[in-house]
N, C-alpha and C positions, 0 to 999 in steps of 0.2 A: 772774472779772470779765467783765463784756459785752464786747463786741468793737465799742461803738457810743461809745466815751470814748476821746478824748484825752490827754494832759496837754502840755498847752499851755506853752511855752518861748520866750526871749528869746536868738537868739543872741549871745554876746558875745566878741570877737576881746581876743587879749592875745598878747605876745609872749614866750619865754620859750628860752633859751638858744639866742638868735638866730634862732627860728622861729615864725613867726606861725601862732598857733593859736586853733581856738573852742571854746569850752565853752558850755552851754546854763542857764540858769536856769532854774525853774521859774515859772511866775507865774499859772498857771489850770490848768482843764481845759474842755476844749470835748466836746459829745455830738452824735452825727446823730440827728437826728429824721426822721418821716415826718410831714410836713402831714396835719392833721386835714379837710382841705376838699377831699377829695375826691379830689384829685390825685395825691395819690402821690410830690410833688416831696419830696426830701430839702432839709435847711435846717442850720445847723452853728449850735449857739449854742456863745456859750461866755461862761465866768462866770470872772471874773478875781478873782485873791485883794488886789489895789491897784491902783488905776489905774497904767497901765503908758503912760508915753510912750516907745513905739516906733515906727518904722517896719516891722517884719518879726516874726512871730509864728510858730513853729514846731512844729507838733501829733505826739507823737509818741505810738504804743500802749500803755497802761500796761504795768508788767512784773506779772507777778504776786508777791501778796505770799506769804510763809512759811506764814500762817494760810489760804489759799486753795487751791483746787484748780483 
């Protein structure tokens, strides 16, 4: 897999034998691009699988899959 993708997560806190912990949802993936105008500036889209009302969006490296090298 490129190394220019995301997979975009929602953290979310939950308590659980007295310790508060996060675990990550999934909810998109984001990719870097390189501006076509010239510039060279990098830009992060990202395309979400539902609108997502968050405050905090958390982009991590895909892992690779079994079928992949």
């Amino acid at each position: 897999m490129s190394n220019n993708s995301f997979i975009i997560n929602v953290p979310v806190t939950y308590t659980k034998d007295g310790q508060e912990k996060t675990a990550y949802r999934r909810v998109g993936v984001g990719f870097v691009n390189i501006r076509n105008d010239g510039s060279g500036d990098q830009v992060l889209s990202l395309k979400l699988d539902f609108p997502v009302g968050a405050t905090e969006l958390v982009g991590f490296v895909p892992k690779p899959r079994d079928d992949e090298e």
